[in-house]
PAFIPA-493896 format. One line per field, with one value per residue (C-alpha): residue number from 1; x, y, z. Coordinates in nm, 4 decimals. Each point is the difference from the previous one (the first is absolute). Layout:
! PAFIPA-493896
fimi: NUM,...
c1: X,...
c2: Y,...
c3: Z,...
END
This chain:
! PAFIPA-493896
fimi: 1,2,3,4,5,6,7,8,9,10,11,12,13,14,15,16,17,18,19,20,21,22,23,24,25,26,27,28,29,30,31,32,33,34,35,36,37,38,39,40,41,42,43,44,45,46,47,48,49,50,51,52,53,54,55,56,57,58,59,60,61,62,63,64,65,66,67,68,69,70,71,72,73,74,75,76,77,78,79,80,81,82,83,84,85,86,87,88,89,90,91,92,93,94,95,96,97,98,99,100,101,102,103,104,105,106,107,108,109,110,111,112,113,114,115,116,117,118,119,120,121,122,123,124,125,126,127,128,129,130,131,132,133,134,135,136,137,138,139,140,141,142,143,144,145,146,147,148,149,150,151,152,153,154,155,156,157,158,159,160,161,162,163,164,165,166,167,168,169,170,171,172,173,174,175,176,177,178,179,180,181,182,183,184,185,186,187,188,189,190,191,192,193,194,195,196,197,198,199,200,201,202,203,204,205,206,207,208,209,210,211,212,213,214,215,216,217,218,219,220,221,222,223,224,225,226,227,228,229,230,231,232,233,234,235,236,237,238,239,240,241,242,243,244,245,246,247,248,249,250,251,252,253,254,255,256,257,258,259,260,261,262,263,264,265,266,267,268,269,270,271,272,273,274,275,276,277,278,279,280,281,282,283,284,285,286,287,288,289,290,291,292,293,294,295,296,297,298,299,300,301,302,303,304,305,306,307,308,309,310,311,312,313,314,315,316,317,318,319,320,321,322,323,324,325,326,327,328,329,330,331,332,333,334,335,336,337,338,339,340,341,342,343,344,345,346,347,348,349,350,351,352,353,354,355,356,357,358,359,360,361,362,363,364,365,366,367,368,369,370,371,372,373,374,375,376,377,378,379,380,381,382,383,384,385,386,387,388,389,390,391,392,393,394,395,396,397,398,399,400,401,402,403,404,405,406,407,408,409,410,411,412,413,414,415,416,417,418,419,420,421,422,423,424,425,426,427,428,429,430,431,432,433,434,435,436,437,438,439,440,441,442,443,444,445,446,447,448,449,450,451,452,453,454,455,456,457,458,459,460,461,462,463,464,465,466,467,468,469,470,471,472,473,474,475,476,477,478,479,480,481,482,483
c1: 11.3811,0.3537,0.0336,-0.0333,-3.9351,0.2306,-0.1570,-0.2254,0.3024,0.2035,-0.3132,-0.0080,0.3648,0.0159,-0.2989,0.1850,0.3332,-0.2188,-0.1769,-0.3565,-0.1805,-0.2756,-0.0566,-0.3646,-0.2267,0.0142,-0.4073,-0.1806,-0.0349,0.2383,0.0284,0.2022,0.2907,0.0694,0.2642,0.2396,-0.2712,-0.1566,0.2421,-0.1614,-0.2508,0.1468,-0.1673,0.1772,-0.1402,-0.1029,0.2509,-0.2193,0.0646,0.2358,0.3492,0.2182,0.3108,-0.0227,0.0578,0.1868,0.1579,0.0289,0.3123,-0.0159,0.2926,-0.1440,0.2779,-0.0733,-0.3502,-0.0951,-0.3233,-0.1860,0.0271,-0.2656,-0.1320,-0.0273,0.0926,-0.1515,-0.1829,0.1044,-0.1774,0.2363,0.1121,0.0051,-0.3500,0.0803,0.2881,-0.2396,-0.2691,0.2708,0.0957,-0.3243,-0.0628,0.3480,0.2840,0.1784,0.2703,-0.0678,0.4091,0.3039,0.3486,0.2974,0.3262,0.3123,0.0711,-0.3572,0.0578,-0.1695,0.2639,0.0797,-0.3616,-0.1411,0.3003,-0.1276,-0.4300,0.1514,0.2343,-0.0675,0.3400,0.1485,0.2461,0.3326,-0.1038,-0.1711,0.2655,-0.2005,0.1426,-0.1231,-0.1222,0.3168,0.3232,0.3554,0.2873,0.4117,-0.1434,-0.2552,-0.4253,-0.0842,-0.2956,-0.0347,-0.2605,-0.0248,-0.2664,0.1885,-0.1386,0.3166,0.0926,-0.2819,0.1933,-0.3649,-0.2739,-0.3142,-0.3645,0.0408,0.2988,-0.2045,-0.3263,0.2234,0.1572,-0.3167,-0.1490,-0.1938,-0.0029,0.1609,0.0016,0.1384,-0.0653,0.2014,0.1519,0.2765,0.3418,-0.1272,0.1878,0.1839,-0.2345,-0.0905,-0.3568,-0.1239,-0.2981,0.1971,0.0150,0.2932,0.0955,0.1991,0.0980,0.0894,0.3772,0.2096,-0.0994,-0.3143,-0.1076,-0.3599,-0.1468,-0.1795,0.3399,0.1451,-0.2573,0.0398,0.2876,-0.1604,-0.3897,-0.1488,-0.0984,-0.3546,-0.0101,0.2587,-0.2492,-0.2984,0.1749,0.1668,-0.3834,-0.1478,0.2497,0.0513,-0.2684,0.2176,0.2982,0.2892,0.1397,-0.3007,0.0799,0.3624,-0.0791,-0.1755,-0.3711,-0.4125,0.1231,0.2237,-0.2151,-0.2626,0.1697,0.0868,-0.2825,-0.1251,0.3140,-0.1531,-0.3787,0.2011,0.1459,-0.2732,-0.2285,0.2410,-0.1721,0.3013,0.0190,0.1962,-0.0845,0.2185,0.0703,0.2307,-0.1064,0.1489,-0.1713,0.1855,-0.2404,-0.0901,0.3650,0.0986,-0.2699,0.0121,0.3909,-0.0696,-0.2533,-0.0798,-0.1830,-0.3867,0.0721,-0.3064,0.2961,0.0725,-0.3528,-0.1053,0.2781,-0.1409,-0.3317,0.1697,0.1928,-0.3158,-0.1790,0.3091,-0.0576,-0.3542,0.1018,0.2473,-0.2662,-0.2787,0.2765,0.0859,-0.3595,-0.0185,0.2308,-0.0717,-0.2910,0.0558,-0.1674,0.2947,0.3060,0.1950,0.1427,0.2740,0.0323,0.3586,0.1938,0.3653,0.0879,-0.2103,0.0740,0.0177,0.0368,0.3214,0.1468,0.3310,0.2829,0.3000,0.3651,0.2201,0.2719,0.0891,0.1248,0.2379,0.0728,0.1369,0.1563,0.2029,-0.1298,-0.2135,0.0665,-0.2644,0.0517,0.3132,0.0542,-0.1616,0.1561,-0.3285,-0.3440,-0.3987,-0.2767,-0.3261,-0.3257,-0.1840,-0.1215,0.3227,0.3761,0.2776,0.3552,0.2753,0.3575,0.3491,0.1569,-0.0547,0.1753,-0.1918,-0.3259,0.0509,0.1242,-0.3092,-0.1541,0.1203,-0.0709,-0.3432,-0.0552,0.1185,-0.2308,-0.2805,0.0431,0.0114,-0.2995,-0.2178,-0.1970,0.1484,0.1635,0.3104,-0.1211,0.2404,0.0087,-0.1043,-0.3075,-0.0448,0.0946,-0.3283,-0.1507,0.1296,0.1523,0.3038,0.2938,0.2183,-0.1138,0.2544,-0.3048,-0.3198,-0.1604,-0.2961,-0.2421,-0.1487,-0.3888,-0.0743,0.4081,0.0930,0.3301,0.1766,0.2941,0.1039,0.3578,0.0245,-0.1612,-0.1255,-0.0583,-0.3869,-0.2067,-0.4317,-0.0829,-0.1761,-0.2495,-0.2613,0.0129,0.2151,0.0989,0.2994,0.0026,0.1676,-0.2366,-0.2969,-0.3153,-0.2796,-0.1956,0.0567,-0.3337,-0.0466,-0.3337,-0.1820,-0.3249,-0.1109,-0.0269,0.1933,-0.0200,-0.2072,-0.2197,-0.0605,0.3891,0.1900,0.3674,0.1090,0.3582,0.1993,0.3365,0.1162,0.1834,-0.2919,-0.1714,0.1815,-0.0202,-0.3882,0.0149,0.1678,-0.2489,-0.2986,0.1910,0.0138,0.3865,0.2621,0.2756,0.2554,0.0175,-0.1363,0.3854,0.0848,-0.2521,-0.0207,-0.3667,-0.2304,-0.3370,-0.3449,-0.1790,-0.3281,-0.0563,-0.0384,-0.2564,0.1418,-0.0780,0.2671,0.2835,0.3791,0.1746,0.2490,0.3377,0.2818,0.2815
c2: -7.3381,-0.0018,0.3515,-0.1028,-3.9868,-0.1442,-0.0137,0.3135,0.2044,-0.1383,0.1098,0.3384,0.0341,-0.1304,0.2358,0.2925,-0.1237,-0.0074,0.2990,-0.1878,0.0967,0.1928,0.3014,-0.0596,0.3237,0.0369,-0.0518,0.3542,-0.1532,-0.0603,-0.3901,-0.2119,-0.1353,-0.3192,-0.1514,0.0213,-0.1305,0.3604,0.1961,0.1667,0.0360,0.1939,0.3093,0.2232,0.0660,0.2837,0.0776,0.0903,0.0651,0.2217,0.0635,-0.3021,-0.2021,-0.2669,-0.3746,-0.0383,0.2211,-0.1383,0.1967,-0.0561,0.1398,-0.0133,0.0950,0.2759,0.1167,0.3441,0.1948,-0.0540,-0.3407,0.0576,0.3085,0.0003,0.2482,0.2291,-0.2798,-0.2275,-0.2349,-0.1400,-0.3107,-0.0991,-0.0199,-0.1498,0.2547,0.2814,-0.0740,-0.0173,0.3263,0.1738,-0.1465,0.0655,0.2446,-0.0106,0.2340,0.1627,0.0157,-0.1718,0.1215,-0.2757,-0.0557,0.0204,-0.2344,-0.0705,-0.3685,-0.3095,-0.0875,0.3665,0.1288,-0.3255,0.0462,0.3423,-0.0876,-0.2426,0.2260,0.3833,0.0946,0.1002,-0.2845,0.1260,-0.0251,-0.3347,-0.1678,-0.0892,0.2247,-0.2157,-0.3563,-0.1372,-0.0379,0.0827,-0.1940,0.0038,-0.0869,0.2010,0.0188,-0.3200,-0.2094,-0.0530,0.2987,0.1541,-0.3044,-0.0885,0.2084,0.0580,0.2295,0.2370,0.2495,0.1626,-0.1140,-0.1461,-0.0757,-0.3892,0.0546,0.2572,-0.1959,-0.3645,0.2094,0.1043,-0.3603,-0.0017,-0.3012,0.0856,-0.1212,0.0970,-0.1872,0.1394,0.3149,0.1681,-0.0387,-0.2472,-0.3077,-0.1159,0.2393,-0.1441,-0.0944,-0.3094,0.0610,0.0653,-0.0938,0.2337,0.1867,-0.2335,-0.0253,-0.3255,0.0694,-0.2897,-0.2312,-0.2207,0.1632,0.1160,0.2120,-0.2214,-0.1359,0.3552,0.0223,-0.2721,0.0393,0.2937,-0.1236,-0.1441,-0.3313,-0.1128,0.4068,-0.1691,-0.2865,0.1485,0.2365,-0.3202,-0.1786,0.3094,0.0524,-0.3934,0.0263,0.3053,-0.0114,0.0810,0.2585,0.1861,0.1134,0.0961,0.3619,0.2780,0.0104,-0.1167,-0.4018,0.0914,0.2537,-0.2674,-0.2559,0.2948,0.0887,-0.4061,0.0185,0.2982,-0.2204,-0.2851,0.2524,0.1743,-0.3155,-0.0968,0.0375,0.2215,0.1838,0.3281,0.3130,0.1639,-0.1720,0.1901,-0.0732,0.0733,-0.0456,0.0748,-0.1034,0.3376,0.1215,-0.2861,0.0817,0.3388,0.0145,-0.2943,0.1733,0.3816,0.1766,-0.0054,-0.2639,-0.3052,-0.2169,0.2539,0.0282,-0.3674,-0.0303,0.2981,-0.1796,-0.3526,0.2158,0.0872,-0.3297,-0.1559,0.2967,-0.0925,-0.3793,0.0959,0.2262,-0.2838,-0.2532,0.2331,0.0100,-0.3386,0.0634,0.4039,0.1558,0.2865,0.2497,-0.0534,-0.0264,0.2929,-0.0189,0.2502,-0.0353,0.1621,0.0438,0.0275,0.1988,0.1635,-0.1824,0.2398,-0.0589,-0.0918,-0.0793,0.0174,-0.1811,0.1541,-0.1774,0.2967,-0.3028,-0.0263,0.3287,-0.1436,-0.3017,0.2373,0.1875,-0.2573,0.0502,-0.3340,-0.3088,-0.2440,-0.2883,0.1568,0.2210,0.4122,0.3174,0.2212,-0.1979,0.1052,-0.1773,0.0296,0.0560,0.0123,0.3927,0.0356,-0.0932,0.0907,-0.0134,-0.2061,0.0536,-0.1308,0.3688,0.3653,-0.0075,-0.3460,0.2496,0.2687,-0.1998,-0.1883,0.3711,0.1195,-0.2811,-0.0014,0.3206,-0.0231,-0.3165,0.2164,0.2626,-0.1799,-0.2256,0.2329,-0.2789,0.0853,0.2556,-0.0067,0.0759,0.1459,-0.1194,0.3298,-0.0964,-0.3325,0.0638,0.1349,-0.2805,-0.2596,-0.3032,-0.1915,0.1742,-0.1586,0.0960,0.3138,0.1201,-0.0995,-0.0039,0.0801,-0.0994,0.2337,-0.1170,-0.3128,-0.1129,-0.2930,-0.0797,-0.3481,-0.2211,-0.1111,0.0638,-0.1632,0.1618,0.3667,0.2970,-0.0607,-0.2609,-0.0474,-0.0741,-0.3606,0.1809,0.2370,0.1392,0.1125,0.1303,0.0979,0.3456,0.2660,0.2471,-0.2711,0.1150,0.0306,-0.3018,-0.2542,-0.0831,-0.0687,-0.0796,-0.1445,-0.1520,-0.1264,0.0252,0.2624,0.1808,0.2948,-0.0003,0.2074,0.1557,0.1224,0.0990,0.2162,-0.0782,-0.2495,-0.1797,-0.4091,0.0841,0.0579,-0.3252,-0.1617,0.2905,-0.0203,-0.3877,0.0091,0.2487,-0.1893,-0.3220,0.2617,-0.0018,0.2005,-0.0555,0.1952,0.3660,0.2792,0.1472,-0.3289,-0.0669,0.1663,-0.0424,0.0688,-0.1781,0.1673,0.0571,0.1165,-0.2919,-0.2344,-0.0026,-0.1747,0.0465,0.2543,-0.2269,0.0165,-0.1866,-0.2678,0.1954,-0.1165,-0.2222
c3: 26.0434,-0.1892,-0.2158,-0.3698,0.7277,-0.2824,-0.2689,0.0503,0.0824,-0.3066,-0.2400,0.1363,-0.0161,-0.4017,-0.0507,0.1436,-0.2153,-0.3254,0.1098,-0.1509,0.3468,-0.0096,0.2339,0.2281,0.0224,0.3788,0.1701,0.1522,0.3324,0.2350,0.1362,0.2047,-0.1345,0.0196,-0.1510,-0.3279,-0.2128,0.0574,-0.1147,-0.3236,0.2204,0.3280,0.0792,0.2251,0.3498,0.1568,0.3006,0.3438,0.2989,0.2125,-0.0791,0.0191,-0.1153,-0.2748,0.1005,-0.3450,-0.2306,-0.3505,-0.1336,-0.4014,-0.2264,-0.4154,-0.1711,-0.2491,0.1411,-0.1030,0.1257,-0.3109,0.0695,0.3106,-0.1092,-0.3420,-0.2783,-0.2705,-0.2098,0.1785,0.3151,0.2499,-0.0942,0.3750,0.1296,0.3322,0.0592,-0.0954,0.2223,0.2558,-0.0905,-0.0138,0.3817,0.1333,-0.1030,-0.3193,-0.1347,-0.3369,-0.0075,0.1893,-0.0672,-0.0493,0.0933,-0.1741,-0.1686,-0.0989,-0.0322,0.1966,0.2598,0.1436,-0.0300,0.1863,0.2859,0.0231,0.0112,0.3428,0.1204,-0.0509,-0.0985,-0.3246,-0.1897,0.0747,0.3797,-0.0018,-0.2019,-0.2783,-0.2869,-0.3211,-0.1335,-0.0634,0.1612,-0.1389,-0.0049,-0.1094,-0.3593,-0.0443,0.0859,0.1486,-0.0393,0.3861,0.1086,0.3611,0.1370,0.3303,0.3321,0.1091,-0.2484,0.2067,0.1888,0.1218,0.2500,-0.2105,0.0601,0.0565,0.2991,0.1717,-0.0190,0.1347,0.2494,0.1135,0.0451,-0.3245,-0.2518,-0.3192,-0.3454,-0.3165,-0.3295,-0.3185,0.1372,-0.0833,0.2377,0.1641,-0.0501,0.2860,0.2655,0.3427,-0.0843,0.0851,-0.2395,-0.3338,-0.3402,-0.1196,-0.2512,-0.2426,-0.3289,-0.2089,-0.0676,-0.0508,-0.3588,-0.0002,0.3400,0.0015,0.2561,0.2338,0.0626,0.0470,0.2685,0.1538,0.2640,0.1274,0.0581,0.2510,-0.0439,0.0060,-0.1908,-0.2866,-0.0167,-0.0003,-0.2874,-0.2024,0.0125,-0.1395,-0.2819,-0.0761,-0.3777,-0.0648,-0.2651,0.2009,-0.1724,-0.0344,0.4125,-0.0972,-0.0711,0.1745,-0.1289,0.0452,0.0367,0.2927,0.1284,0.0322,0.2344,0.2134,0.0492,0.0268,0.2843,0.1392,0.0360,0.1524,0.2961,0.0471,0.0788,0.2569,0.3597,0.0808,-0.3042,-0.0625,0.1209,-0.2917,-0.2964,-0.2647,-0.3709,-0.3389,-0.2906,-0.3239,-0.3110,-0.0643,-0.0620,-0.1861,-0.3196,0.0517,-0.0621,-0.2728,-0.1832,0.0887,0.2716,-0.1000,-0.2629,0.0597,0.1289,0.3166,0.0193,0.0286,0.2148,0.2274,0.0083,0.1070,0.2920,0.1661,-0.0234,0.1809,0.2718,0.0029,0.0362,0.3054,0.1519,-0.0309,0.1794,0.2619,0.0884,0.1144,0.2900,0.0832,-0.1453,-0.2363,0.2039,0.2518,-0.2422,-0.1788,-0.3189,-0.1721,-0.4246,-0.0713,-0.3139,-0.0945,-0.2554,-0.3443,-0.3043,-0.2675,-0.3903,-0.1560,-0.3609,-0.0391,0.2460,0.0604,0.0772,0.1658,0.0887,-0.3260,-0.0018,0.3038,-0.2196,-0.2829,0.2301,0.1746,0.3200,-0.0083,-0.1100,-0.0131,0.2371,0.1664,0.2533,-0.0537,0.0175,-0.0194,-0.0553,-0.0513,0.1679,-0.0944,0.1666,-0.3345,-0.0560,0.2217,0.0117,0.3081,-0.1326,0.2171,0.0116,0.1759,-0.0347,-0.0328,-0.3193,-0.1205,0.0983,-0.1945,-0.2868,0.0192,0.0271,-0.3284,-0.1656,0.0921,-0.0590,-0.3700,-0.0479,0.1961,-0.2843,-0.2882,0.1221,0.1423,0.1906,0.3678,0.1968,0.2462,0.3952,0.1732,0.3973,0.1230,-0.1353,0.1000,0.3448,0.1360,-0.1851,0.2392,-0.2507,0.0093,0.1554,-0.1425,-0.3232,-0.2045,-0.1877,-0.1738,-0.3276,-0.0956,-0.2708,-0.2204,-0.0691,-0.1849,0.0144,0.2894,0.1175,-0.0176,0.1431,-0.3739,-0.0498,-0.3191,-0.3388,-0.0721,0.2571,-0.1291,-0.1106,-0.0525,0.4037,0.0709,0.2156,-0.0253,0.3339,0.2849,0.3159,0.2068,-0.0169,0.2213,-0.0099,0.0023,-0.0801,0.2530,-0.1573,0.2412,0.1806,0.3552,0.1805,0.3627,0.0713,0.3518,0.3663,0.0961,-0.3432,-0.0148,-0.2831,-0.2934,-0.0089,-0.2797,0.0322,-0.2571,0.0283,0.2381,-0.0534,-0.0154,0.3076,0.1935,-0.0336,0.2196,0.2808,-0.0238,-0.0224,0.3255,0.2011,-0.1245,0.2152,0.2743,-0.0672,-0.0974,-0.2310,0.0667,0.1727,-0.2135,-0.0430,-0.1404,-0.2544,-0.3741,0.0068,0.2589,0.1265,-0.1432,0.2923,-0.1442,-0.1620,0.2899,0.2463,0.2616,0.4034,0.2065,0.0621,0.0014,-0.2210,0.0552,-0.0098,-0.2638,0.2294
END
C-alpha cells in the first residue's frame, strides 16, 4: 500500500417481487421430496450412514444474512425456518468476521476464494476511472487475481454452475448466467445477461420471466432472486446436472438497506429467502436426493443502521483537487460505512489529507485511517488511506452539494472493522451435525467449501482463511492439491 414451468415460475417470482407470499409451517414428519411444488413442505432428512462425500454441494451466498436470521434473537423467532432447521441439524456459526471493505463484491471474492481483497483483486463494488467513481463495478472474472471454488472444482472434472454471482461475468463456465448489470439506456437485465448464458439456460430464464414487467428484474432483489433460483430448477433437472452450483441471492439486502434491519420489510424479505432455498432444495431432489447433497448458507457483510450520508469529495471539490467530470488530483471512494482516499501525488495525498481531516473535525461523522492501519486489514493497495464512519453516518460518491445530507437508506455495510454479524452455516452429507462455531471468518468458506469436494484451493501459506476441519465428516482422503 502507498504511505498516505412458465407460468408457475412467473407467479412465484411476482409473489416474491410483491412479497404477498405466505410462509408454510413446515410438517413433523419427514417425507420424500418430490418436486418444486413441495417446497413449503420440505422436511430435512436425516443424514445416515458412514462418512462420505456429497454428490452436490449447493453453495448459496444471501447477501446480508446474520445469525439471528437462523437462530433467532431475544424476542425474536428466526425468520428463516428452513435455514434454522438446517442449522440445528448441521453446523452454524453464532458469528463470522468480514472483510475489508465489507461490501458485496470483495466479501463474495473472498467466501470463493479464501483470501483477503487486496490479494484477490477485488478491492470494492465499483471501479474508478480518469473522471472519477465509475458506474462499471468489479463483475468480470478476470479481474480475480486468486484461485476460487468453481476453477478448482472444473479442474478437478466436476460440473460447475454459477447463477448470479459476483465476478463472474466473462468466467469459463459453460453453465453460467453471469453477473451483469443493465448499463447502457433502455437496457434491462435479461439483456445484460444475455451474452454470457447459456442458451437453452437464457430460454428457460426469458420463458419464466416473460408475465414479469421488465424493469421489475433490473435491480438486485426477491423478483430476481426468483428466476435464479427458477434457473437454478432448470439445471438441476438436467440428467447431467451440476455437482456445484454457486448462488446469490440478494432480496434480503436490498429491504434491509431500503428500510432498516428488523423493520417487517427485511423481515418478509428474510422469510421469502428461505422459501426460495426450500424451492432449490425441493428441485435438487429430483435429480440427487437430499440425504446425499451438501449445502453451505454464507453471508457477505452485516448491515448495520445508518442516517446520515456523508460526501467527503466535496471537500476535494472545494479544495481544487477534484473537478467533477475531469480529470482528479486526490479522490474518495466509498464502500458505504467506509471510504479509501486516491491520489496522483504525495503532495495531491496529503492535501487531500488535510482537507479531510478539517471536514472530519468539523463533521464529526468519520475519522481519517492512516495506512498503517489498514495494512493488516488487507484492502486496496493502492489506496493512501481510509475513512471511516462513525455509527449511524455512510459515506457517498456525491461531489456536488453539502459534506452531509439525510441518507436514502436505513441500513449499511462496508465497514473496516466489520462486525462479527455475518452468518455462515452447513447442512448435509458430510456435515457433522449438531455444531456451533463460535467464531469463523468469510475467508474460510471457501477453504471448507473446497475440502467438503475433497479439494483444495490453494496451499495453506497461500490462503487468508483456512478450511474448518471439525465440521466435516468426511472419509480419510487426500485432497486434490492446488495446480
Amino acid at each position: 500500500m502507498k504511505q498516505v414451468a412458465r407460468g408457475a415460475s412467473a407467479a412465484l417470482a411476482v409473489a416474491a417481487w410483491l412479497g404477498i407470499a405466505c410462509a408454510g409451517a413446515a410438517p413433523s414428519s419427514p417425507q420424500q421430496v418430490t418436486g418444486a411444488g413441495d417446497a413449503a413442505q420440505l422436511v430435512l432428512p436425516e443424514i445416515r450412514g458412514a462418512s462420505s462425500r456429497p454428490l452436490r454441494v449447493l453453495f448459496l451466498g444471501i447477501s446480508g444474512l446474520t445469525p439471528g436470521d437462523y437462530l433467532g434473537e431475544a424476542g425474536r423467532p428466526a425468520p428463516m425456518p428452513l435455514l434454522a432447521s438446517m442449522a440445528a441439524a448441521g453446523a452454524a456459526a453464532l458469528a463470522v468476521g468480514g472483510v475489508a471493505p465489507g461490501s458485496v463484491y470483495p466479501a463474495s471474492a473472498s467466501l470463493i476464494t479464501g483470501r483477503l481483497p487486496g490479494a484477490h483483486g477485488i478491492v470494492a463494488d465499483r471501479r474508478i476511472g480518469s473522471r472519477g467513481v465509475r458506474s462499471a463495478r468489479y463483475s468480470h472474472a478476470s479481474q480475480l487475481r486468486a484461485a476460487t471454488l468453481w476453477q478448482r472444482a472444473a479442474e478437478a472434472g466436476l460440473r460447475v454452475a454459477a447463477l448470479g454471482w459476483p465476478t463472474t461475468e466473462g468466467a469459463a463456465l459453460p453453465l453460467l448466467l453471469p453477473d451483469a448489470e443493465p448499463e447502457r439506456q433502455g437496457e434491462h437485465w435479461l439483456d445484460a445477461v444475455a451474452e454470457g448464458t447459456e442458451a437453452q439456460l437464457l430460454a428457460a430464464l426469458r420463458g419464466a420471466a416473460a408475465d414479469l414487467p421488465a424493469a421489475a428484474l433490473d435491480q438486485p432483489g426477491a423478483a430476481r432472486d426468483a428466476l435464479l433460483i427458477e434457473s437454478a430448477c432448470e439445471l438441476l433437472a438436467r440428467p447431467d446436472g451440476p455437482a456445484l452450483l454457486l448462488l446469490h441471492l440478494s432480496g434480503v439486502a436490498s429491504e434491509t438497506q431500503r428500510w432498516g434491519r428488523h423493520s417487517q420489510a427485511a423481515e418478509r424479505a428474510a422469510a421469502a429467502a428461505d422459501r426460495e432455498v426450500a424451492r432449490l432444495l425441493a428441485c435438487s431432489a429430483r435429480g440427487v436426493p437430499l440425504g446425499a447433497t451438501a449445502v453451505v448458507v454464507a453471508g457477505d457483510r452485516g448491515l448495520r443502521p445508518v442516517h446520515t450520508q456523508v460526501s467527503p469529495n466535496t471537500a476535494l471539490v472545494s479544495a481544487g483537487l477534484l473537478e467533477p467530470g475531469a480529470r482528479w488530483s486526490a479522490l474518495v471512494r466509498s464502500n458505504g460505512s467506509s471510504a479509501f482516499v486516491y491520489a496522483s501525488s504525495e503532495r495531491a495525498a496529503l492535501r487531500a489529507r488535510s482537507e479531510l481531516q478539517a471536514a472530519a473535525r468539523q463533521s464529526r461523522a468519520f475519522r481519517v485511517v492512516p495506512a498503517e492501519e489498514l495494512l493488516p486489514l488487507g484492502v486496496d493497495p493502492d489506496a493512501w488511506f481510509g475513512l471511516r464512519a462513525e455509527p449511524g453516518y455512510l459515506f457517498s460518491d456525491a461531489v456536488g452539494g453539502g459534506l452531509l445530507a439525510a441518507a436514502e437508506r436505513r441500513a449499511e455495510g462496508g465497514a473496516l472493522a466489520e462486525p462479527d454479524d455475518t452468518g455462515w452455516l452447513a447442512w448435509g452429507r458430510g456435515v457433522r451435525s449438531g455444531l456451533r462455531i463460535p467464531h469463523m471468518r468469510v475467508t474460510d468458506a471457501g477453504p471448507t467449501a473446497a475440502a467438503l469436494l475433497g479439494l483444495e484451493l490453494a496451499p495453506q501459506a497461500d490462503l487468508d482463511g483456512r478450511a474448518l476441519i471439525g465440521l466435516l465428516d468426511l472419509p480419510p482422503a487426500t485432497p486434490a492439491r492446488a495446480r
